[in-house]
Structure formats: C-alpha cells, structure tokens
KOLMI-749836 format. One line per 2 residues: number of its first residue (from 0); for each residue x, y, z of N, C-alpha, C. Coordinates in pm, 1 decimal. Atoms other than C-alpha are relative to their C-alpha. Example, Ala and Ser with C-alpha at 12.3 -4.5 7.8 and 13.67 -1.06 7.14 Angstrom:
2
0> 89.0:-119.0:0.0:1230.0:-450.0:780.0:90.0:120.0:0.0 ~ -82.0:-119.0:-6.0:1367.0:-106.0:714.0:-77.0:109.0:73.0
# end
This chain:
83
0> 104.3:-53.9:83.6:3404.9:937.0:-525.9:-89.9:-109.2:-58.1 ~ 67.9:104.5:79.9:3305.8:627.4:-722.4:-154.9:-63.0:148.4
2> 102.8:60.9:-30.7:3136.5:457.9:-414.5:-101.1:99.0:80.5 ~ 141.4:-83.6:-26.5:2919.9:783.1:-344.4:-127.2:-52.7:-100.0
4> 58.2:46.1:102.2:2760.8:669.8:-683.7:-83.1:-96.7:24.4 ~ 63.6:202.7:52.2:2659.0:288.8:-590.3:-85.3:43.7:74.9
6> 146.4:-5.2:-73.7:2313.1:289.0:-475.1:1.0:-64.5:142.1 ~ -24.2:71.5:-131.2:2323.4:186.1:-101.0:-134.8:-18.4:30.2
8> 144.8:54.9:-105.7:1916.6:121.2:0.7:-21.7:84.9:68.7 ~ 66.2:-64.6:-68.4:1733.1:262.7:238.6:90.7:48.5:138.3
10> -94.3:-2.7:-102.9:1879.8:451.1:465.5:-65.1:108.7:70.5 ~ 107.4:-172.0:-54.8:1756.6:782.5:724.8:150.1:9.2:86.5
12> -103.4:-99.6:-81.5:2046.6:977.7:879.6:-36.0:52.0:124.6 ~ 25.7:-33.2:-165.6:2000.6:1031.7:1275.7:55.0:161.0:33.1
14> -86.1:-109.0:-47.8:2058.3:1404.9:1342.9:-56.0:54.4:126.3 ~ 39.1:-64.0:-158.0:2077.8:1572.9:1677.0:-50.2:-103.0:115.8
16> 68.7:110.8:-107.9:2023.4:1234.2:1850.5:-93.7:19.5:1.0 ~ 187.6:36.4:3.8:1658.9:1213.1:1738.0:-30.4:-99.7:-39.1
18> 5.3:154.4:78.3:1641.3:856.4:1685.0:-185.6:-16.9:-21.0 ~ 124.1:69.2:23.1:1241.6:856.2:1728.4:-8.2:89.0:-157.6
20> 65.6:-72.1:117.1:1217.1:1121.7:1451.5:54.2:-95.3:-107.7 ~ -57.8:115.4:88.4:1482.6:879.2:1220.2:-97.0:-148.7:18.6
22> 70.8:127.8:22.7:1269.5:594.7:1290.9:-151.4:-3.6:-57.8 ~ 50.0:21.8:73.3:964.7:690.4:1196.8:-31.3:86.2:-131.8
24> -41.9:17.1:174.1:1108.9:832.7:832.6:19.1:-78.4:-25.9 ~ -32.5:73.4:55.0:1239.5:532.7:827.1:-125.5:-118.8:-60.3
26> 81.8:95.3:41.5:953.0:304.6:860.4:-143.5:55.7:-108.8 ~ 73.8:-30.3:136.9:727.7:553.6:623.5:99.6:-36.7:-122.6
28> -67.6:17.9:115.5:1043.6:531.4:377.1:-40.6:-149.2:3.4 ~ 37.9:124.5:18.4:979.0:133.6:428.3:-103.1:-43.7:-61.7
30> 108.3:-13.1:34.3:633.9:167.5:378.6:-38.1:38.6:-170.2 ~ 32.0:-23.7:118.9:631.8:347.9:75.4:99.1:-54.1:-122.1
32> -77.9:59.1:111.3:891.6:146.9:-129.5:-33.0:-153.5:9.6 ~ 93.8:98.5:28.7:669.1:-145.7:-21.4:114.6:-125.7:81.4
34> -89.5:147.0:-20.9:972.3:-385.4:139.1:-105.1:-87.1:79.3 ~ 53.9:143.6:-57.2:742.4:-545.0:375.1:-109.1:-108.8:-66.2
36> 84.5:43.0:89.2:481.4:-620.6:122.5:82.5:-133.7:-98.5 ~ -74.6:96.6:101.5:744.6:-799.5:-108.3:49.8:-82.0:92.4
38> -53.1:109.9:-117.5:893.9:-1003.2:209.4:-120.6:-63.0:40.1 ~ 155.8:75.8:-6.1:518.1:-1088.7:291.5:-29.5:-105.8:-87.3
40> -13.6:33.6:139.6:510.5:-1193.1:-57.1:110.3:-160.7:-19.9 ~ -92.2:92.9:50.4:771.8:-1367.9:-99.3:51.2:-122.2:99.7
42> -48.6:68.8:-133.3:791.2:-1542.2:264.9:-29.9:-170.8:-68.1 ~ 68.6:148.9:-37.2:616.4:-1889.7:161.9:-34.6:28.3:-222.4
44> 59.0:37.8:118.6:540.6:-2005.2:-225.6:-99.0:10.4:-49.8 ~ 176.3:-18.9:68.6:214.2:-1901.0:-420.4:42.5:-100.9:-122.0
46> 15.0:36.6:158.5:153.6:-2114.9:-737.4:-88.5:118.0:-86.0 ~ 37.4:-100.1:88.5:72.4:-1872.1:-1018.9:-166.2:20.3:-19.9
48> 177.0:-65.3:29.9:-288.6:-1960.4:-1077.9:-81.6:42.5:167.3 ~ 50.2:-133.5:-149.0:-344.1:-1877.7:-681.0:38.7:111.9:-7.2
50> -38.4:-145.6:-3.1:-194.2:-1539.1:-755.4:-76.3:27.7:-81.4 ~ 78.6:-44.4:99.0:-449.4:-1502.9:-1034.3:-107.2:-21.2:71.8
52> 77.0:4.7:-63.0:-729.0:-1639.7:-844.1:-61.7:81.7:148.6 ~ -5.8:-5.5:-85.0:-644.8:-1463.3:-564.2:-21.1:184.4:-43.1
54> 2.3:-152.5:34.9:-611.9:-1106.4:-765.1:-119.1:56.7:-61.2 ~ 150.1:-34.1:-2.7:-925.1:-1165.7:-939.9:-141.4:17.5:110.2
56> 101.8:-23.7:-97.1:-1126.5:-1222.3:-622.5:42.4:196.0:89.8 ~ -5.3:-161.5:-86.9:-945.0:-877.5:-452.6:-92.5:102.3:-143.1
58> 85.9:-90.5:110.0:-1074.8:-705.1:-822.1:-183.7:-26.1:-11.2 ~ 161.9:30.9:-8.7:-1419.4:-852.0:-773.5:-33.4:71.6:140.4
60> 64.2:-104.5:-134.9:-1439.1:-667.3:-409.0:15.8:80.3:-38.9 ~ -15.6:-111.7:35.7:-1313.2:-384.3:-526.6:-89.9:90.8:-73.5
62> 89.8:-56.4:43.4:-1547.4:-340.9:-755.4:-149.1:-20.6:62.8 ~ 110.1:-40.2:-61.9:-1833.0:-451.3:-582.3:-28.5:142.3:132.5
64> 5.1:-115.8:-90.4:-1754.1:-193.7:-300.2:-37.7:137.7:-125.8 ~ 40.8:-110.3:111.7:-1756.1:66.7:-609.2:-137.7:-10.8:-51.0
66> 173.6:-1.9:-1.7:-2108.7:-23.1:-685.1:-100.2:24.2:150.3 ~ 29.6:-59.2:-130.2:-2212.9:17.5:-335.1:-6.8:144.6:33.8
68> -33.4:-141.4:-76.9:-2045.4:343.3:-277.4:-107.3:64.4:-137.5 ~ 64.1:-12.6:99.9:-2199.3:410.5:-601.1:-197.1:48.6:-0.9
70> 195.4:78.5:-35.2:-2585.2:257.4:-490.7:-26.2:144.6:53.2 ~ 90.7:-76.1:-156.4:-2552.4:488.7:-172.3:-29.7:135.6:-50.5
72> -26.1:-116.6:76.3:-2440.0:815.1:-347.5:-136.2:33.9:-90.7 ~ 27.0:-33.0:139.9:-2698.8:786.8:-625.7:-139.3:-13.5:118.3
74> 98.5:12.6:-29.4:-2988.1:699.8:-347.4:-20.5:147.2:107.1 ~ 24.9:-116.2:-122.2:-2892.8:976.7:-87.8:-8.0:141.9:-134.1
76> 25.9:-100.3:53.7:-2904.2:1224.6:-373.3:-143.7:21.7:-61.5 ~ 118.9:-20.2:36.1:-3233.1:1133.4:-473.6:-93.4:15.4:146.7
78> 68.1:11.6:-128.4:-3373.8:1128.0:-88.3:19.5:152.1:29.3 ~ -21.0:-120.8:-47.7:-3234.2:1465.3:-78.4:-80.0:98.9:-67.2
80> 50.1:-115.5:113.4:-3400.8:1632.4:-384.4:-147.6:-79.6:16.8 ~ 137.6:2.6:-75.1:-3738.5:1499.6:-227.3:-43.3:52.1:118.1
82> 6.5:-58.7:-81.0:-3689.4:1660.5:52.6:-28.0:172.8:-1.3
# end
C-alpha cells in the first residue's frame, strides 16, 4: 500500500499493445510538464545576468510583435470603414 503513495514520474500505461498510441501520450505528457525545456536549460551553464539579459530581450519581442499585431488590427479596421 505505502509504495502506491510515492510519486513515481511520468509514466503512460501500454494497453492492448498500442505502443504508438502510449508514445505519443507520453511525449505530450513530456511536453506539457516541460522536462525537455528544463534539460535544455540546464544542459550547459548560464550566468544569471545572461538569463536576465536574455529574458529581457525575449520580453522586448514579445512586445514589439504586440504592437504590430496591434498596428495591423487598428489599420485594417480603419481601411475597412472607408470602404
């Protein structure tokens, strides 16, 4: 009983010999609990202010794309109500 309890990880149960269907639950379950991201991550050493430098430049695209999508939105609605 006890070691039903202990958290064992990721796991997908193979039924009916469907290994393609178990594989890809498995690699969405991978996906969405992020392991390869944190092994990516963690493969090779960042110094801290490159992880800051590096998070502010992804937040500076981010938002410039949001002004863009923004630009286009706000120009195709006025091209439309001239029409």
């Amino acid at each position: 009983m006890a070691w039903e309890k202990q958290k064992r990880g990721l796991y997908v149960e193979v039924r009916d010999n469907n290994i393609t269907k178990a594989w890809r639950k498995f690699k969405r379950l991978v996906q969405d609990e992020g392991v390869l991201n944190i092994y990516k991550e963690k493969q090779f050493y960042e110094k801290p202010s490159d992880k800051r430098r590096k998070e502010r430049a992804m937040a500076k695209a981010r938002w410039k794309k949001k002004q863009r999508e923004l630009e286009n939105k706000f120009y195709n609605v006025q091209s439309d109500k001239k029409k």
